[in-house]
PyMOL Python script that loads the backbone (N, CA, C, O; Angstrom):
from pymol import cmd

cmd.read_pdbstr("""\
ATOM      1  N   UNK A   1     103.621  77.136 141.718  1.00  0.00           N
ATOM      2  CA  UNK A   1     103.668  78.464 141.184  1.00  0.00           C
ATOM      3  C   UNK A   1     103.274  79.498 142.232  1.00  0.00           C
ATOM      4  O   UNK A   1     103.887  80.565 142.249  1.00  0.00           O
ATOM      5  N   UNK A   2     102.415  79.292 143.002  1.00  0.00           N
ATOM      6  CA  UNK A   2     101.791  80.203 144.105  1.00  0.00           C
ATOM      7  C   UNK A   2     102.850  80.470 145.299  1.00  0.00           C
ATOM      8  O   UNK A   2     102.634  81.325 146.158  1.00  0.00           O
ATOM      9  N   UNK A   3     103.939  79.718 145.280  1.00  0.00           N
ATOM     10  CA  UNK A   3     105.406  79.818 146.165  1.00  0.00           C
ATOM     11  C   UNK A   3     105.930  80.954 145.096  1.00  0.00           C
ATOM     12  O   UNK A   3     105.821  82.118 145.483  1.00  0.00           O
ATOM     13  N   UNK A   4     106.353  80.788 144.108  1.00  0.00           N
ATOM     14  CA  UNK A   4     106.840  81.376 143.774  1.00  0.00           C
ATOM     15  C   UNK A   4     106.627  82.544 143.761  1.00  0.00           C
ATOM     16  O   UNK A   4     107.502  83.366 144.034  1.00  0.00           O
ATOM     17  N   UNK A   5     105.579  82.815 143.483  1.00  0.00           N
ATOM     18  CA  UNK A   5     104.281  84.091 143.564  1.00  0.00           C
ATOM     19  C   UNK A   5     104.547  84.993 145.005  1.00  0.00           C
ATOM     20  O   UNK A   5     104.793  86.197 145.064  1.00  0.00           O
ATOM     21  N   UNK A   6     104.432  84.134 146.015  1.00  0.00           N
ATOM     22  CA  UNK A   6     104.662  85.038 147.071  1.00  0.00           C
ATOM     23  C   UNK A   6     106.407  85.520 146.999  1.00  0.00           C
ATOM     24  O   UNK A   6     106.893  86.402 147.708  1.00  0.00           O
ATOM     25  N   UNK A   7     106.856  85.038 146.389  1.00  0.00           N
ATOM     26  CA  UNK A   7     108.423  85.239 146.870  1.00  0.00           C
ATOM     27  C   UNK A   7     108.357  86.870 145.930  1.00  0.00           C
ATOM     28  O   UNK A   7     109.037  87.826 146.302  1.00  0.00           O
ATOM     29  N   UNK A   8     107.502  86.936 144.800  1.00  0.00           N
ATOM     30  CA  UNK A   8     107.886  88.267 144.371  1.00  0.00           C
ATOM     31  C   UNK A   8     108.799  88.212 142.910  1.00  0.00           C
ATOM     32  O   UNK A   8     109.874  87.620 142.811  1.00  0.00           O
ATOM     33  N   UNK A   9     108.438  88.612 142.322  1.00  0.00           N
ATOM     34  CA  UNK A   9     108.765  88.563 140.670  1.00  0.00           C
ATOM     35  C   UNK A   9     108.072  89.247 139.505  1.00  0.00           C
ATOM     36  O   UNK A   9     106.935  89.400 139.952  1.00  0.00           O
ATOM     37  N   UNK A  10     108.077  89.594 138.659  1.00  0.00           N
ATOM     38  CA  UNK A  10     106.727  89.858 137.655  1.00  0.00           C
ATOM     39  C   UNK A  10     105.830  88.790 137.277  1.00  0.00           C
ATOM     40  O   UNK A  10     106.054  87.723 136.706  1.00  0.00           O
ATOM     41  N   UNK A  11     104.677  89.351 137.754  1.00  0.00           N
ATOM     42  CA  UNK A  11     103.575  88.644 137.213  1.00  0.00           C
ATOM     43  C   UNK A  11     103.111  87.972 135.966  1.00  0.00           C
ATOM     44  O   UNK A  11     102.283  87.072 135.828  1.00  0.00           O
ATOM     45  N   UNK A  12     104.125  88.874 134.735  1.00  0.00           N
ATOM     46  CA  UNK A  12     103.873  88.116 133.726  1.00  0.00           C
ATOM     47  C   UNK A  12     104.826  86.700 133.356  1.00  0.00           C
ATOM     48  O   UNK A  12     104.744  85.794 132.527  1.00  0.00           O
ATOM     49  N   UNK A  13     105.544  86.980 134.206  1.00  0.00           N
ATOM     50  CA  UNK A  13     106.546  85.545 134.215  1.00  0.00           C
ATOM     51  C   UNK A  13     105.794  84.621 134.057  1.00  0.00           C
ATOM     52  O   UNK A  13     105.911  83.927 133.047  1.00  0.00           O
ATOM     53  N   UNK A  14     104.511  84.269 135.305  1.00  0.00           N
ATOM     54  CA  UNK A  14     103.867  83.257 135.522  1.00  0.00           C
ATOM     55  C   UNK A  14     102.546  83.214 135.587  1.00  0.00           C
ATOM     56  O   UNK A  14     101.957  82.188 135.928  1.00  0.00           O
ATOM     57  N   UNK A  15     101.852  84.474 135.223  1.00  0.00           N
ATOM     58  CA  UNK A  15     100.883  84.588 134.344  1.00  0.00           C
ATOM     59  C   UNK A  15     100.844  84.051 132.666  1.00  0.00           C
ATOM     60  O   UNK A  15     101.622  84.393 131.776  1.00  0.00           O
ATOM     61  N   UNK A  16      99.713  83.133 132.571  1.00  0.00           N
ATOM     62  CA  UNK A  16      99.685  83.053 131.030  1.00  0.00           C
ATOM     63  C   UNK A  16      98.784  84.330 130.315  1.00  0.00           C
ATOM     64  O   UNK A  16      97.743  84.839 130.732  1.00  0.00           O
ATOM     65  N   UNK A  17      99.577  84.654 129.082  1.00  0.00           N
ATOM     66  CA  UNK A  17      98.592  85.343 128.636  1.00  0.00           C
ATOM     67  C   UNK A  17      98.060  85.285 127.185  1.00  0.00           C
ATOM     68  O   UNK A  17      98.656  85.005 126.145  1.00  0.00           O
ATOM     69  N   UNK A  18      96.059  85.816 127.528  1.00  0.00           N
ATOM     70  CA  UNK A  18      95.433  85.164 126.870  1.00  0.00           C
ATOM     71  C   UNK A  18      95.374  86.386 125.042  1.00  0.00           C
ATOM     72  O   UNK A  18      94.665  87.312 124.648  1.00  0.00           O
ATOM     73  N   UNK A  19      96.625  85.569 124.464  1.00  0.00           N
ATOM     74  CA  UNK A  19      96.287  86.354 123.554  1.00  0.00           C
ATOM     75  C   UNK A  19      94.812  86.605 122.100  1.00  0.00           C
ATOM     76  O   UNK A  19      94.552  87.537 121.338  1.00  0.00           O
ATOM     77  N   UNK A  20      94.079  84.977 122.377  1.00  0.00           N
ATOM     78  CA  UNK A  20      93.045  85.725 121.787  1.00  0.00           C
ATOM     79  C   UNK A  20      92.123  86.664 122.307  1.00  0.00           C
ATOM     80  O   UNK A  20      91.797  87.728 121.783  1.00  0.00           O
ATOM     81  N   UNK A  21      91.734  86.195 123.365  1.00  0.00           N
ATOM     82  CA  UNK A  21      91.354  87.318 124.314  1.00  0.00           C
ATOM     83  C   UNK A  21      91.649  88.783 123.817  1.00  0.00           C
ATOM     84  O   UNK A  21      90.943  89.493 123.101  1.00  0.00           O
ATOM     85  N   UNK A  22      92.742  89.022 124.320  1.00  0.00           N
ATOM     86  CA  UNK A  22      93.639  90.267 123.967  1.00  0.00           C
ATOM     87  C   UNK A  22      92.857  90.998 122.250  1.00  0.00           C
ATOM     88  O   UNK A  22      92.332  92.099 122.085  1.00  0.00           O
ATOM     89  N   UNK A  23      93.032  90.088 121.428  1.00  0.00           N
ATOM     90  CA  UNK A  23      92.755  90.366 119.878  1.00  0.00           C
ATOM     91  C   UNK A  23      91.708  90.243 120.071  1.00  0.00           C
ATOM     92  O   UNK A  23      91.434  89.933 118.912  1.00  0.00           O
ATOM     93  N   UNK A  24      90.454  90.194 120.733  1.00  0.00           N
ATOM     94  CA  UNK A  24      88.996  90.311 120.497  1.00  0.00           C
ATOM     95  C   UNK A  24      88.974  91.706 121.009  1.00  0.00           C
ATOM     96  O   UNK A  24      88.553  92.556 120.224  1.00  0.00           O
ATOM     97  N   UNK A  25      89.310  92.044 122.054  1.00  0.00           N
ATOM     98  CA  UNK A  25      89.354  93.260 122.266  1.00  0.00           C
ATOM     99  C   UNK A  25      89.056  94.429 121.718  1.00  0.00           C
ATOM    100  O   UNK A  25      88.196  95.304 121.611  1.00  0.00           O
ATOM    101  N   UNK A  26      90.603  93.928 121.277  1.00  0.00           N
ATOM    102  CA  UNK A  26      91.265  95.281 120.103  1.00  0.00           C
ATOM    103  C   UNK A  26      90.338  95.164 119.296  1.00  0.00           C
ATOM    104  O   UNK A  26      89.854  96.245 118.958  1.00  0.00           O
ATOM    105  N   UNK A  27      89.803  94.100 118.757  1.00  0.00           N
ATOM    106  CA  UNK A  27      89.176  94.411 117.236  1.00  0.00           C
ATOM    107  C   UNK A  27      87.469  95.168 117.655  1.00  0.00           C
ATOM    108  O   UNK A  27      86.772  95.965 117.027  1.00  0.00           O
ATOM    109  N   UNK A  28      87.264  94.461 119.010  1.00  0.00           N
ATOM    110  CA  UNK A  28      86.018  94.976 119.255  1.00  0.00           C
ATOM    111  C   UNK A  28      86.050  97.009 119.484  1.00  0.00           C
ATOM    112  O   UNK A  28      85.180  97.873 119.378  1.00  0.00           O
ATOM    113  N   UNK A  29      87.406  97.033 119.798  1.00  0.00           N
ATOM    114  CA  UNK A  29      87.575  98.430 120.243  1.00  0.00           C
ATOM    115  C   UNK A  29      87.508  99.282 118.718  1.00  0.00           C
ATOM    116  O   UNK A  29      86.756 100.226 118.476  1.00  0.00           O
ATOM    117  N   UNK A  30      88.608  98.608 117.688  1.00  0.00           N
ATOM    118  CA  UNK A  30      88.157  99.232 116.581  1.00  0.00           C
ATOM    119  C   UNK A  30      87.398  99.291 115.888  1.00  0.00           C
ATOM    120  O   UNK A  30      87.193 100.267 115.167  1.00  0.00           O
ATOM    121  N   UNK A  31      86.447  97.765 115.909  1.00  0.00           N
ATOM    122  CA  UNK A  31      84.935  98.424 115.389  1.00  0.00           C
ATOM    123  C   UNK A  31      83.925  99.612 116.159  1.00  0.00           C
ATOM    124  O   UNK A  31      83.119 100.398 115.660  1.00  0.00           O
ATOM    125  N   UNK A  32      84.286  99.410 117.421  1.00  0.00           N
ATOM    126  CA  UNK A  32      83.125 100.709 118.212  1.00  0.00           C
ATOM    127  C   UNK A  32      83.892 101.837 117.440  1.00  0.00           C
ATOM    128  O   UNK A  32      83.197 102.776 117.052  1.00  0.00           O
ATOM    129  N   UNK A  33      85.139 101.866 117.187  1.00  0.00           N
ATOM    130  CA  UNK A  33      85.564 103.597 116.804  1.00  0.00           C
ATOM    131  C   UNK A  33      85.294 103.737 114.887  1.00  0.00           C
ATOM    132  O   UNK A  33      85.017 104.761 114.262  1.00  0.00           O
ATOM    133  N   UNK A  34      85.429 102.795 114.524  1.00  0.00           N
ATOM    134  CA  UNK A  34      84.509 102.664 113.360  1.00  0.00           C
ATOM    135  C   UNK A  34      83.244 102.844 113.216  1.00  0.00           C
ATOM    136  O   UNK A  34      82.741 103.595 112.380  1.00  0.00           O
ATOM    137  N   UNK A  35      82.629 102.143 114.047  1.00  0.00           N
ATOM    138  CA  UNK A  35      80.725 102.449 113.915  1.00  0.00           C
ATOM    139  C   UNK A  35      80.727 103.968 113.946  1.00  0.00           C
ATOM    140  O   UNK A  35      80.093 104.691 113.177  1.00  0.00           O
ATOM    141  N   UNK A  36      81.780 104.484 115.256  1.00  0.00           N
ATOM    142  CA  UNK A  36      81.487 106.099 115.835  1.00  0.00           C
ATOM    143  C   UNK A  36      81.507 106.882 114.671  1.00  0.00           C
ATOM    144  O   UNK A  36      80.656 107.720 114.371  1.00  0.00           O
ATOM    145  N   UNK A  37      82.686 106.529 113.909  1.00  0.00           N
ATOM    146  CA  UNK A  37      83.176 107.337 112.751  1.00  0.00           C
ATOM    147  C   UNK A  37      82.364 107.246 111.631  1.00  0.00           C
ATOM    148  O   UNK A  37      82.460 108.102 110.751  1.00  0.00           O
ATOM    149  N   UNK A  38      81.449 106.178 111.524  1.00  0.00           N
ATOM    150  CA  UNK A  38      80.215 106.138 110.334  1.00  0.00           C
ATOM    151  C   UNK A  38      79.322 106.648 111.019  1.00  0.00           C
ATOM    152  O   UNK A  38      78.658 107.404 110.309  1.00  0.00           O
ATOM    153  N   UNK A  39      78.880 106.609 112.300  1.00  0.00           N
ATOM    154  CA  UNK A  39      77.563 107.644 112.935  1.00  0.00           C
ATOM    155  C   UNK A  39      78.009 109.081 112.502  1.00  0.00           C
ATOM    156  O   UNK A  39      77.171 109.753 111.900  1.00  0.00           O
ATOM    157  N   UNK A  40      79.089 109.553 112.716  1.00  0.00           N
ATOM    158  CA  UNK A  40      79.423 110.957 112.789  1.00  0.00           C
ATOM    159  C   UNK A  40      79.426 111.466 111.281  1.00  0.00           C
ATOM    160  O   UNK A  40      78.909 112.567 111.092  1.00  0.00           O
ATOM    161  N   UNK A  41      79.932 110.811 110.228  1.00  0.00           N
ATOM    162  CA  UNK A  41      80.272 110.810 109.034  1.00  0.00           C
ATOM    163  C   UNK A  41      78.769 110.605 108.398  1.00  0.00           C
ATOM    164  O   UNK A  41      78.939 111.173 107.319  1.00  0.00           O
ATOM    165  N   UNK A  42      78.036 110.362 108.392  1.00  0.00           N
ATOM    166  CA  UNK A  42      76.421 110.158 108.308  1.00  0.00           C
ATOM    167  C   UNK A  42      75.762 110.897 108.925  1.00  0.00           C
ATOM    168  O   UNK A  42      74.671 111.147 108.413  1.00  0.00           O
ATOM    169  N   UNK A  43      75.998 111.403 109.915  1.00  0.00           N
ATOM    170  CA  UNK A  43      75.454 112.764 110.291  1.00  0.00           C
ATOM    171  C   UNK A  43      75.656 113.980 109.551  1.00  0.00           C
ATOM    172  O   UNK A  43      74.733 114.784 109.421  1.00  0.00           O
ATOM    173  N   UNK A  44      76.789 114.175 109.059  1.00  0.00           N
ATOM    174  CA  UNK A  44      77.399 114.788 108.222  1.00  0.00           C
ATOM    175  C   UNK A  44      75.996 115.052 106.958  1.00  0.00           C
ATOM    176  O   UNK A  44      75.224 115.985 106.734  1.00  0.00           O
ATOM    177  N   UNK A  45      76.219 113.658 106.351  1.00  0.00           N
ATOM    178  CA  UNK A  45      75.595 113.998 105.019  1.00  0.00           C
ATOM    179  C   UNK A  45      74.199 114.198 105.313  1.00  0.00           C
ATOM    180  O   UNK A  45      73.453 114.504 104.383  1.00  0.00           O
ATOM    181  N   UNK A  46      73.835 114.094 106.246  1.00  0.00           N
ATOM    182  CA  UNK A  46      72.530 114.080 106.342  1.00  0.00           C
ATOM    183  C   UNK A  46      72.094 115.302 106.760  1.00  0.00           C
ATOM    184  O   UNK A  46      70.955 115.645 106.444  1.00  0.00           O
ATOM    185  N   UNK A  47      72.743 115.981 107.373  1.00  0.00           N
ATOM    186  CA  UNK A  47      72.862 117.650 107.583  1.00  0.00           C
ATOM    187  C   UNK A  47      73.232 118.412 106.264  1.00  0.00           C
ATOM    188  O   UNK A  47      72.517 119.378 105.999  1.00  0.00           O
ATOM    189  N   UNK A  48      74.437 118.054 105.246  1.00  0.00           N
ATOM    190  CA  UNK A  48      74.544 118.245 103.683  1.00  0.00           C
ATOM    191  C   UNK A  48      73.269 117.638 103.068  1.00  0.00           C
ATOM    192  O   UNK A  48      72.746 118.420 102.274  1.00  0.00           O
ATOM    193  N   UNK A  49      72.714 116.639 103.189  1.00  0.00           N
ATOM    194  CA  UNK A  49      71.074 116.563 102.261  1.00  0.00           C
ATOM    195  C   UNK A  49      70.412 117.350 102.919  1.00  0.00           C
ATOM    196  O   UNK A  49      69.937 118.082 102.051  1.00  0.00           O
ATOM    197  N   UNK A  50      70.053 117.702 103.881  1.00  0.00           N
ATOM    198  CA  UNK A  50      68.623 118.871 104.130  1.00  0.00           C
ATOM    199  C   UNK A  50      69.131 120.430 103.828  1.00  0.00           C
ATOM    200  O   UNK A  50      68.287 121.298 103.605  1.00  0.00           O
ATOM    201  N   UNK A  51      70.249 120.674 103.831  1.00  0.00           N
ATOM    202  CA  UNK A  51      70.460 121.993 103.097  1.00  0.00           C
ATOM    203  C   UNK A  51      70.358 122.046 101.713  1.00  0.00           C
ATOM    204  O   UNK A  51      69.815 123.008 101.170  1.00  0.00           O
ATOM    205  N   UNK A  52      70.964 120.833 100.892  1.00  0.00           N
ATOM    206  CA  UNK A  52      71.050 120.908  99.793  1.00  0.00           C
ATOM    207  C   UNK A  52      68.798 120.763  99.148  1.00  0.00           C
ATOM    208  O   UNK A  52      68.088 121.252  98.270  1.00  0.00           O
ATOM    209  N   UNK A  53      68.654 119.844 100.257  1.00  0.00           N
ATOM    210  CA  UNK A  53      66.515 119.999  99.996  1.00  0.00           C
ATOM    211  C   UNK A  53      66.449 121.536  99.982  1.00  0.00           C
ATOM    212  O   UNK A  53      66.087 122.141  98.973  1.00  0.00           O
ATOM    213  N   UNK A  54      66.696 121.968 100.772  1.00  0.00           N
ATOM    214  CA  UNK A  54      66.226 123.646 100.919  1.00  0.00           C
ATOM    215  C   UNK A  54      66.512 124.537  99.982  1.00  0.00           C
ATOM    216  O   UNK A  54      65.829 125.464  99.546  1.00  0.00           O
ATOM    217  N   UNK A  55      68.339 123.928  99.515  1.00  0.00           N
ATOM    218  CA  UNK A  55      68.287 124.974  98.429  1.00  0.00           C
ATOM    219  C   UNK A  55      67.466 124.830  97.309  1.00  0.00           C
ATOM    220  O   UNK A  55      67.157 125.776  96.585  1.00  0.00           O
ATOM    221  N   UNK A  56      67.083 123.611  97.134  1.00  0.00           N
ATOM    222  CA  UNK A  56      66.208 122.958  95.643  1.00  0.00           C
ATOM    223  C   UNK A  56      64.757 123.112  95.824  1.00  0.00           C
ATOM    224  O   UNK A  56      63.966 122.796  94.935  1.00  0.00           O
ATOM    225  N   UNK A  57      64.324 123.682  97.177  1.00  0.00           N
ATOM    226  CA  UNK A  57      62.353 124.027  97.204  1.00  0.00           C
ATOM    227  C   UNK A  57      62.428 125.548  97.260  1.00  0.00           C
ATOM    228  O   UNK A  57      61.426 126.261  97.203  1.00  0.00           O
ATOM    229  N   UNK A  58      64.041 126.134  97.407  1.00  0.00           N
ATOM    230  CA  UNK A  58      63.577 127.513  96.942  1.00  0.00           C
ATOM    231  C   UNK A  58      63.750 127.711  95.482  1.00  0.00           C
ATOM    232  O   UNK A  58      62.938 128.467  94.949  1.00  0.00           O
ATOM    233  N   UNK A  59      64.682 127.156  94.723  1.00  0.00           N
ATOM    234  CA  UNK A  59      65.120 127.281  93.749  1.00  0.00           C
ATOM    235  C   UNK A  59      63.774 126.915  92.853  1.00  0.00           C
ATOM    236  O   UNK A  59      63.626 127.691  91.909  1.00  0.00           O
ATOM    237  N   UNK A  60      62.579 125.693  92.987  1.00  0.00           N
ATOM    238  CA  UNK A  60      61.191 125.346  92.559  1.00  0.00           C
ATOM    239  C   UNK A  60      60.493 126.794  93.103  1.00  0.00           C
ATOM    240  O   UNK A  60      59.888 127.369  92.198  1.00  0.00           O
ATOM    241  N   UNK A  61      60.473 127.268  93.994  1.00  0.00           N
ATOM    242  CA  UNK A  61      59.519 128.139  94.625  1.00  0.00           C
ATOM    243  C   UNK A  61      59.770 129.383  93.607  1.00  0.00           C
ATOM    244  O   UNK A  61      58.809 129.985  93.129  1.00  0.00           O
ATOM    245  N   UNK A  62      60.951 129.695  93.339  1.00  0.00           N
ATOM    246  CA  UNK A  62      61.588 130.675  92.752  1.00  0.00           C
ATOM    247  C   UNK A  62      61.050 130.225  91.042  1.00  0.00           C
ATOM    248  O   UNK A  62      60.218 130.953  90.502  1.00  0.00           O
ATOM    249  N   UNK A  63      61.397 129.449  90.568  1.00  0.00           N
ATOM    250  CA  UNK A  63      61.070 129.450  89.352  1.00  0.00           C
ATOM    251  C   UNK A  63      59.002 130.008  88.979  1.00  0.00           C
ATOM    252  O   UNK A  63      58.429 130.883  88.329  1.00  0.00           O
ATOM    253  N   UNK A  64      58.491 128.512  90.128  1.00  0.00           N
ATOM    254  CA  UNK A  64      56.925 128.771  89.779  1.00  0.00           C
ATOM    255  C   UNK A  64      56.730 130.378  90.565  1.00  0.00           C
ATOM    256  O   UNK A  64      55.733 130.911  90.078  1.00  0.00           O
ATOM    257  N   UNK A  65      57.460 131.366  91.729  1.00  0.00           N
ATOM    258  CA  UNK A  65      56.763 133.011  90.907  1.00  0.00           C
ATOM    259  C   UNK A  65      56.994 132.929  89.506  1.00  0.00           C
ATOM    260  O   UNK A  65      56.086 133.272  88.749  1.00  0.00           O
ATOM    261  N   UNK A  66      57.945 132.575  89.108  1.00  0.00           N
ATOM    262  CA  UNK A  66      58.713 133.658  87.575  1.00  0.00           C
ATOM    263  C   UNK A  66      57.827 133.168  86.716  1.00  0.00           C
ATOM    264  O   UNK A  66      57.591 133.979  85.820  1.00  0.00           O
ATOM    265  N   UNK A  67      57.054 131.854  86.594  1.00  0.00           N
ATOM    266  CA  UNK A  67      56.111 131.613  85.722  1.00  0.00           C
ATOM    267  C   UNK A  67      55.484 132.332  86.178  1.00  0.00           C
ATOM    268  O   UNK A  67      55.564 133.343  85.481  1.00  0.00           O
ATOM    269  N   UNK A  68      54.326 132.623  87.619  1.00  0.00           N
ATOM    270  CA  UNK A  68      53.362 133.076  87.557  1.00  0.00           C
ATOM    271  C   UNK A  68      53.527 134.890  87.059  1.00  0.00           C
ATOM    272  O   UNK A  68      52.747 135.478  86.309  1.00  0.00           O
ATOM    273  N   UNK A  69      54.706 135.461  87.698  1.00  0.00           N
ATOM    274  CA  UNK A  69      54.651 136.620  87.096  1.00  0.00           C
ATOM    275  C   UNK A  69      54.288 137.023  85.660  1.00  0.00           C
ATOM    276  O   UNK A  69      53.584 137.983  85.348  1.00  0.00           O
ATOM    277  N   UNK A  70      55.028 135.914  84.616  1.00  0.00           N
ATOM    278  CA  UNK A  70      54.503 135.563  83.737  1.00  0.00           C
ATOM    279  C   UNK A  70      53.484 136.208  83.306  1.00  0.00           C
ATOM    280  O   UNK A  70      53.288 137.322  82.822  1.00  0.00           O
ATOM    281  N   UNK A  71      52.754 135.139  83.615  1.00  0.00           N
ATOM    282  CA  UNK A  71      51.847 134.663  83.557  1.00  0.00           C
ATOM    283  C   UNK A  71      50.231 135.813  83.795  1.00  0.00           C
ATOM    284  O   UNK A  71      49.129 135.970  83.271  1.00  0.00           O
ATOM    285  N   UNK A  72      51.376 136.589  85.371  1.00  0.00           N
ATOM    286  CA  UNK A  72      49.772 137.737  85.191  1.00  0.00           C
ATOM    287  C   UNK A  72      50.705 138.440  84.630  1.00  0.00           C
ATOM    288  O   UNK A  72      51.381 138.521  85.656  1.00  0.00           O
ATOM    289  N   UNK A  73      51.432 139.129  83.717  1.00  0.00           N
ATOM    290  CA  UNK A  73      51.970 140.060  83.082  1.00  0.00           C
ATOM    291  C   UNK A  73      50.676 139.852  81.979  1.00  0.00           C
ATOM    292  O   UNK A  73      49.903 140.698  81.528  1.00  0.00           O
ATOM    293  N   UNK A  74      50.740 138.705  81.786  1.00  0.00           N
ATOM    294  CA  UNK A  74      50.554 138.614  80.115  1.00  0.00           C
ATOM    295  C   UNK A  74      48.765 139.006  80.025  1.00  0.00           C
ATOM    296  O   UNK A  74      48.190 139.660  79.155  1.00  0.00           O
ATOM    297  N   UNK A  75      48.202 138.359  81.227  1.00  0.00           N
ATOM    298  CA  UNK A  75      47.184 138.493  81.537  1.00  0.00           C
ATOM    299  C   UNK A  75      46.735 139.842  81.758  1.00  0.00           C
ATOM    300  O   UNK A  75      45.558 140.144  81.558  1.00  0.00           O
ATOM    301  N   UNK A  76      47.552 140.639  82.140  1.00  0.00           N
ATOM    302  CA  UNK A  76      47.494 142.297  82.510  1.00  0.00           C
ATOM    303  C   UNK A  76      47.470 142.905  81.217  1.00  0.00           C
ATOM    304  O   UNK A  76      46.497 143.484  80.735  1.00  0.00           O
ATOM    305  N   UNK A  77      49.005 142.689  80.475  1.00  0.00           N
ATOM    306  CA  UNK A  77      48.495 142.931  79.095  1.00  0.00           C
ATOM    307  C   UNK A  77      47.426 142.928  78.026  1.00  0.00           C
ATOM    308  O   UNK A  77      47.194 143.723  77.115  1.00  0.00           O
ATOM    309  N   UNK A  78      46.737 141.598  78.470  1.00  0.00           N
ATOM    310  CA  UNK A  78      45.483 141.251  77.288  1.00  0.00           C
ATOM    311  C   UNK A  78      44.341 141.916  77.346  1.00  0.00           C
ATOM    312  O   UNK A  78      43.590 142.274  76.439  1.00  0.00           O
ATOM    313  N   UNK A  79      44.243 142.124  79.113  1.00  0.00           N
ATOM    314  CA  UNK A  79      43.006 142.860  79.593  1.00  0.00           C
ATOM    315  C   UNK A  79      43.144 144.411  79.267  1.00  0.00           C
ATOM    316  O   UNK A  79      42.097 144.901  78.844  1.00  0.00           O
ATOM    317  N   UNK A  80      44.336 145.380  79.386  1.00  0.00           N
ATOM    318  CA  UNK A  80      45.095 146.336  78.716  1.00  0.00           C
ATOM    319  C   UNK A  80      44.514 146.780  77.377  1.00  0.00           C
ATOM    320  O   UNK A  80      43.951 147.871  77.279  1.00  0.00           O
ATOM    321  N   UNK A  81      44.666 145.816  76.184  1.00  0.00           N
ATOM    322  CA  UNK A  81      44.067 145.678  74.859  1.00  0.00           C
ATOM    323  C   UNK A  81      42.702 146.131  74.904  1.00  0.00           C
ATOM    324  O   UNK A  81      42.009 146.101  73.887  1.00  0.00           O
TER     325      UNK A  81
END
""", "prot")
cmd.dss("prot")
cmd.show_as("cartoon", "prot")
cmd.util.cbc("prot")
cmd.orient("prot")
């Protein structure tokens, strides 16, 4: 084969090729772009959960004034009496 080789031809003539090889590859290539795409996609929500926290400790913050306003209203009132 190595005669032949020098004489000049394509390489894959007399090259074998290793097709599992080949298919580990690929599959290894599409899991890295998979993992990427669940890192990125999880980043995502996780940037959507801390906004959505923020909107829900103002929305608590907001309610307990409205009790306390309440709360000294009524107290303002009684002392008023």
């Amino acid at each position: 084969m190595t005669a032949r080789r020098s004489e000049g031809g394509s390489r894959f003539v007399y090259d074998s090729f290793d097709a599992a090889a080949a298919r580990i590859e690929a599959n290894e290539r599409v899991a890295n772009e998979r993992w990427a795409a669940l890192e990125y996609r999880l980043g995502l929500i996780e940037a959507t959960l801390e906004r959505l926290e923020k909107r829900i400790w103002v929305g608590v913050y907001g309610v307990a004034a409205f009790l306390l306003a309440q709360m000294a209203e009524t107290v303002i009132r009684a002392a008023m009496r």
